[in-house]
N, C-alpha and C positions, 0 to 999 in steps of 0.2 A: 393499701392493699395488704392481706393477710392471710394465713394459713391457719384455718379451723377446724376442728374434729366435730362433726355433727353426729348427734346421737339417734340413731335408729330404732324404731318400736322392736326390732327382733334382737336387740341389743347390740346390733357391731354400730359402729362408728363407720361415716362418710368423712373423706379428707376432700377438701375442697378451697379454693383461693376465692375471696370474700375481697369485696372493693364497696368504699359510700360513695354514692353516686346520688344528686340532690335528696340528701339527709334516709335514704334508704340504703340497707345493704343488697347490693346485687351478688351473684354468685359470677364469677368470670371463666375458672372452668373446676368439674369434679376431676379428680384422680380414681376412685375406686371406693370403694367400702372392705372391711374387716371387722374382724373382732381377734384378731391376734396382734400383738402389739408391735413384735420384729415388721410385720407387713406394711402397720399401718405408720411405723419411724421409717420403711421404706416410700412410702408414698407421700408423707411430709417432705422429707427431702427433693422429691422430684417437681413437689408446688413450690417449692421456695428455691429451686433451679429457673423455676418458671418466673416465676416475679425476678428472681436478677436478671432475665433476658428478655423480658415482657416491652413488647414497644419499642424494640432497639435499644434498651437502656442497658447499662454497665454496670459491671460492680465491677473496682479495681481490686486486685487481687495482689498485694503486694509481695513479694520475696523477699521475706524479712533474713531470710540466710545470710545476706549482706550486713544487718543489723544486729543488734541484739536482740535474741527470739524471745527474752522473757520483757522485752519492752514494748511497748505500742505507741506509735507515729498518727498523730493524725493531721489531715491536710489545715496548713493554714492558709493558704491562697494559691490559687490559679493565675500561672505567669501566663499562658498564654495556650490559646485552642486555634488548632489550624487544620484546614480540610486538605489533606497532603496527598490521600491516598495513593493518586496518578503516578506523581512522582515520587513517591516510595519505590511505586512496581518498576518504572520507566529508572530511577535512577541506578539502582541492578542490572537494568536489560544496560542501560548506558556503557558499563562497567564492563559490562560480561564481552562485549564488543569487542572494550579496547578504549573506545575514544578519550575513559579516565586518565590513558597516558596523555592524554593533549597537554593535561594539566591547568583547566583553565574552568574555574566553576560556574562563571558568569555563561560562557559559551554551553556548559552543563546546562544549565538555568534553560536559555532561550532556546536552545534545541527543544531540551522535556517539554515548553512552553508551544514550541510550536506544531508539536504532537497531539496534545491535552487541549491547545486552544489558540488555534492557525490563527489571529489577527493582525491586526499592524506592530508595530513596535511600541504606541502609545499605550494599546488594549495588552499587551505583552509587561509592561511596567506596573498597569493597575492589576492584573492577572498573579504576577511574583509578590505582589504587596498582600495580596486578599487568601494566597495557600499557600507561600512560603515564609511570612512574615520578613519577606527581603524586599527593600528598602531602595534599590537601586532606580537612576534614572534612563529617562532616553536618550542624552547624549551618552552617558556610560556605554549604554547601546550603541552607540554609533561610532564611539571611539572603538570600544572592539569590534564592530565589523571593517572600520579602517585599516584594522589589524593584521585579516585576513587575507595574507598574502599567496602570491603562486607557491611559495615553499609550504608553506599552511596547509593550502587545500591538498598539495599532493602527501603530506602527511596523512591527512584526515584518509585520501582513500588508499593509501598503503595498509594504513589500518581497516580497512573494509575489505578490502583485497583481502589480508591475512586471515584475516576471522573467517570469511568465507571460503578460507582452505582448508581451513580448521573445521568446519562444518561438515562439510564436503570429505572429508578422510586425506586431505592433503594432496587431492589434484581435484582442477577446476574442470576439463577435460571438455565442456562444452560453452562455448562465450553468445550471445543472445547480444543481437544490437538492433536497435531501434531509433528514431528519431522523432523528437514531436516541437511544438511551439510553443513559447510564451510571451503571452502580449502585454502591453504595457496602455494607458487608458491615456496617449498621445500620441500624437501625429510627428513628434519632434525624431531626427534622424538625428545619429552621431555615427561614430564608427564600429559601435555594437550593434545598436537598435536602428531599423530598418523594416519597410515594409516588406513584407513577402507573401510566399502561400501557404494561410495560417490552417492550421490542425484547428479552430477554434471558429474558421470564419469572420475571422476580425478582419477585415479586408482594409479597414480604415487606421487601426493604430499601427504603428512600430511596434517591433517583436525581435525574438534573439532563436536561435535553435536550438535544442539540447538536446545532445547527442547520447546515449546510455546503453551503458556493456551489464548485462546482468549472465548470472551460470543456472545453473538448474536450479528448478522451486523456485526463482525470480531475487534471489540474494542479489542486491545492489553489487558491484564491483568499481566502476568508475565511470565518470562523465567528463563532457566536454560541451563547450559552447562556442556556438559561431554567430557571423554579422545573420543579422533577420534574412535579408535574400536569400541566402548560402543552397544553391541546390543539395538536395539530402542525400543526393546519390555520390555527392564529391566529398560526404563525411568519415564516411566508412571506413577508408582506406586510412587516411593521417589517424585518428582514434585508434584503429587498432593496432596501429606502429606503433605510436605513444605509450600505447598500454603493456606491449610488447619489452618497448625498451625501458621502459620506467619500471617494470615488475618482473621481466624474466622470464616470462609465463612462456612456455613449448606444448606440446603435441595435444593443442585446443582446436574445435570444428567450430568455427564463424558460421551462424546461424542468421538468416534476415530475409526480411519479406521482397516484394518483388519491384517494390518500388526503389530499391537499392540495387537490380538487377541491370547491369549495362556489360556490352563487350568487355570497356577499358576495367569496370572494376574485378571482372574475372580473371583479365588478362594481370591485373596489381597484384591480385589475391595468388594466381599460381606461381605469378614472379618472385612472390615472398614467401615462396612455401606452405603459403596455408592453406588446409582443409576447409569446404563448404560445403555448406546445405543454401540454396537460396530458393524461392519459391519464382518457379518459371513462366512464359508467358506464353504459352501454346500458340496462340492467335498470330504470332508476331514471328515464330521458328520460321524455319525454309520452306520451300515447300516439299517437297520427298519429307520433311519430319510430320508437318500437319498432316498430310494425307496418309501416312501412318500411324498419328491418332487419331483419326475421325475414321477408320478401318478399325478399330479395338472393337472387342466385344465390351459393352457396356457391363461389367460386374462386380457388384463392389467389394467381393473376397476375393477380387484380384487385383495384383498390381504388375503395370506392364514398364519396362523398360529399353532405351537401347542404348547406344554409343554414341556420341557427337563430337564434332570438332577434336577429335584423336583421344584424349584421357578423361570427356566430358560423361556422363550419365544422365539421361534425361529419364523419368520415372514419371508415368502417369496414373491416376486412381480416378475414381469416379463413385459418386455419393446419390444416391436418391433423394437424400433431404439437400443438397446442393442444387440440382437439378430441377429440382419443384421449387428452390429459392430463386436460383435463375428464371426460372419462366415466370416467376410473379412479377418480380421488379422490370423484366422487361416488357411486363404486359402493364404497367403503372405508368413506364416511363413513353411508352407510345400510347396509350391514353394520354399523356400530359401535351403530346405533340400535337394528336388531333385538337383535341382545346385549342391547344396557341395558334394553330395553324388552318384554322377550318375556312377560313375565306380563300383557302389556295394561292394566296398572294404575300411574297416578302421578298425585301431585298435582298440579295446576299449578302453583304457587309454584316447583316444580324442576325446571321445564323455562324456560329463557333461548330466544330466538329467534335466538341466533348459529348461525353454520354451517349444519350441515346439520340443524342440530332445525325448519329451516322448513317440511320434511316434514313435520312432526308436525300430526293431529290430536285434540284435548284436549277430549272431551265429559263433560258434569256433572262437571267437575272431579275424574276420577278414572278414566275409561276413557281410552286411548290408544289411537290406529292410526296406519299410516303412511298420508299423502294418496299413491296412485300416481297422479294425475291430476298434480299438482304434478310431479313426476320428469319423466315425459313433457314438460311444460309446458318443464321446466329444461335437458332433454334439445337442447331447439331453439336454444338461446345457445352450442350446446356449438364452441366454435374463433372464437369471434366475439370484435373486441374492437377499442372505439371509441379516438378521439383528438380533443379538442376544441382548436381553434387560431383565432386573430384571426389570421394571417401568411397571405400571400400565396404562401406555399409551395407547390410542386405536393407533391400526397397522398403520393407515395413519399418524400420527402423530409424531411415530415412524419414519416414514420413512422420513417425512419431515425435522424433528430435523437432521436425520440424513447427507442430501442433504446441511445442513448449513455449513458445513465442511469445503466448498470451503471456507469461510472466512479463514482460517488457512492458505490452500495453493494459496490463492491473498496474504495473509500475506508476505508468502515467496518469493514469488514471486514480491512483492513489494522491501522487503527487498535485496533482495539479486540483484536485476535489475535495479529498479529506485532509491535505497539509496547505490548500490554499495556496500555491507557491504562485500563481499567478492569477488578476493581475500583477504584476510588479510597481511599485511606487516609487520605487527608487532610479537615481537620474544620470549617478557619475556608474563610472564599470566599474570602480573597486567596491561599492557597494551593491551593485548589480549581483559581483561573481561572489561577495557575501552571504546574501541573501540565498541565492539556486546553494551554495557549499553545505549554509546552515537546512535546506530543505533535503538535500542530499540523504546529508546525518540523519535527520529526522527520518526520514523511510527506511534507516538501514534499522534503526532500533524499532520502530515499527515491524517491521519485516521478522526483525529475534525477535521480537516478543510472540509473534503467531507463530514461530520457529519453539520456542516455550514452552508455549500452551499447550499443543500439541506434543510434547516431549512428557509433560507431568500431568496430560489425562485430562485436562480441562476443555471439557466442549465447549467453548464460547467463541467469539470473534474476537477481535483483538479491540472493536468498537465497544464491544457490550463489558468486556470486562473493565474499560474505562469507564464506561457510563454507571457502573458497580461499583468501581474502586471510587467514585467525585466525591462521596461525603464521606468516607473514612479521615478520621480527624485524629491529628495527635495533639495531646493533653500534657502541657508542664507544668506543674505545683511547684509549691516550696510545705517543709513538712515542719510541723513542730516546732521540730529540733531547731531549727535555723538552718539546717543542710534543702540543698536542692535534690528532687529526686531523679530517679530515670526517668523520660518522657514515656508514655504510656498510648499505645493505638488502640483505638476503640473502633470495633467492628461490631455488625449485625450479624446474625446468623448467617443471611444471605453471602456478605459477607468476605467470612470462614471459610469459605469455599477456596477464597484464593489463597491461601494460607502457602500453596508451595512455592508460592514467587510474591509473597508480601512479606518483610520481615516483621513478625509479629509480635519481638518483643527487642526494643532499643536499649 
């Protein structure tokens, strides 16, 4: 491929890049035409910009400043080419964290690895050999997660804790907790793993709890794990001491859904002074409270409140797109009943009173009907939906706080999807609480990295910029001289883009 001046019948000259292609020359693209020469050494220049970028190809560009400027180096071999890009970007985000103070590169390693490429520990060893040209094996792996002790992990999230105060302007001010499962692909119990009621519907394997405090925007803070059974409403309370007492953290609002919602843990939560938002359960209040929500005007630029149980706030709102989701699913789920139940006859032992079998009425234990009084009755809650708060918050605000929530379950949903953190393989608990530490990590520098990208104007996800950064490769030579050079990253144009969070010259 080449830059040639073609001559014009009107006399200017065509600048154009020229490539053989089976024993013909093709033209690949013109630049312009002139007949002035400054124009036309400007448009040569811009074809022969073209050919060093052509294809994703490279010219290296050396900085001889370090050199002698009146000498010339040329490559005599290529020590080694590695597709690093990921972890170039990931090993900054690492840093910027914190968790570089850990002090341990290997632990570096299989974090970034489990970011870049969530598989087992085997596919994790051939993964560090093929883009870090590191050499380590699986027991290495395994000794260091033997490693990771209780003093360990709560290093690890003091350092998450801190950065996310750091973040945040130096107060946390709002704590988001959540609960979900991970299951493991057996039936074996110990005194971690256990059967329970899994987030996942594994109803068949052992599983473990993990418990997770996140602040605003969904910043990781700290976790906790219980036996598989572990009801998720008796998590709440020991976590947020722990977290309390191990970090020092004050005048935070404990945020959590409704499945965490019981007397004894409101009654823990005032006892310990804490602020909450919890998301209510209207259906289930006294009665003087229900019959003054089902009296509200239905509006959804209002929100109605009153007082309860002496320092309590009950706030209710109401949604139209709630309300039209309500009445779908419960017109699906009494469709499913007529199905199951059209012969009028069951026993009662095989009817549970979950969901929607609360229609159901069960006479002499063998006729069935649907209650339509009941529907009607359920009909009237339909877009309704309470918030109970000790906080002096005004109601929108309440409710707002409350809506952040999602940060928790993207969490999990990160965690357990795009970091693979479960199933689990592993059989003893200090490799157990390994594994969850290192998946931990992993989401927090996921999490700064989309914290990042957004900060230096990059529209991408945090997905697509990895999927961009896979085949940026770094290049080692040796020169001439006998001297080894700097390692050299080679980007596409594409690229270039990432250029404010890839260091682009080592």
């Amino acid at each position: 491929m080449f830059v040639r001046r073609k001559p014009n019948a009107s006399g200017s000259y065509s600048v154009q890049v020229v490539m053989k292609d089976r024993g013909r020359y093709v033209v690949v693209r013109s630049f312009g035409s002139s007949s002035d020469e400054p124009v036309l050494s400007r448009l040569e220049t811009e074809a022969r910009l073209f050919i060093d970028t052509y294809g994703g190809q490279q010219v290296l560009d050396f900085d001889t400043s370090s050199m002698q400027r009146e000498m010339q180096f040329h490559v005599s071999s290529i020590t080694s080419i590695v597709q690093n890009g990921q972890h170039l970007i990931l090993d900054r985000v690492y840093d910027n964290v914190g968790f570089g103070s850990l002090g341990d590169n290997l632990l570096r390693d299989i974090v970034v690895s489990r970011v870049c490429c969530p598989r087992s520990k085997l596919a994790t060893v051939d993964y560090l050999r093929r883009h870090c040209g590191s050499n380590v094996g699986v027991h290495t792996i395994y000794r260091l997660m033997d490693s990771i002790d209780e003093t360990f992990r709560q290093r690890v999230q003091q350092v998450s804790v801190e950065h996310t105060c750091r973040v945040l302007g130096g107060k946390i001010g709002i704590v988001f907790y959540d609960v979900t499962t991970l299951y493991f692909e057996t039936s074996h119990e110990d005194a971690l793993r256990s059967p329970g009621f899994s987030k996942d519907g594994k109803t068949a394997e052992s599983q473990v709890v993990l418990g997770l405090l996140v602040s605003s925007d969904g910043y990781p803070l700290a976790y906790s794990i219980f036996n598989g059974s572990q009801y998720e409403g008796r998590t709440m309370i020991p976590v947020i001491d722990d977290f309390v007492s191990r970090f020092g953290l004050t005048d935070f609002v404990v945020v959590a859904d409704a499945g965490l919602l019981s007397r004894k843990n409101i009654a823990l939560l005032k006892h310990a002074g804490y602020k909450f938002i919890l998301a209510g359960r209207i259906k289930k209040e006294s009665e003087p409270v229900r019959e003054w929500v089902l009296s509200l005007p239905k509006d959804p630029t209002h929100f109605h409140e009153t007082v309860i149980n002496g320092d309590e706030r009950i706030i209710v709102s109401y949604s139209p797109a709630r309300a039209k989701k309500d009445a779908s699913n419960r017109e699906k789920g009494i469709k499913r009943l007529r199905d199951s139940y059209a012969s009028g006859k069951v026993r009662k032992k095989n009817i549970n009173q979950r969901g929607y079998n609360k229609f159901l009425i069960v006479e002499n234990d063998v006729h069935v009907k649907i209650d339509e009084q009941k529907i009607i009755d359920d009909a009237r809650w339909d877009g309704l939906k309470s918030y109970v708060t000790n906080t002096s918050l005004p109601a929108g605000e309440v409710i707002e706080r409350y809506r952040e929530l999602w940060g928790v379950e993207r969490a999990f949903r990160v965690v357990k999807g795009k970091l693979e953190a479960r199933p689990i393989f592993h059989f003893n608990e200090q490799r157990i609480e390994a594994h969850i530490c290192i998946c931990f990590m992993a989401y927090k520098i996921y999490k700064e990295l989309e914290r990042l990208l957004k900060t230096v104007g990059i529209k991408l996800s945090v997905d697509k910029v990895l999927e961009i950064a896979k085949t940026i490769s770094t290049v080692t030579f040796s020169l001439s001289n006998g001297k080894t050079a700097s390692q050299i990253i080679l980007t596409t144009p594409e690229q270039q883009m990432l250029a404010p969070i890839l260091p682009l010259h080592n």
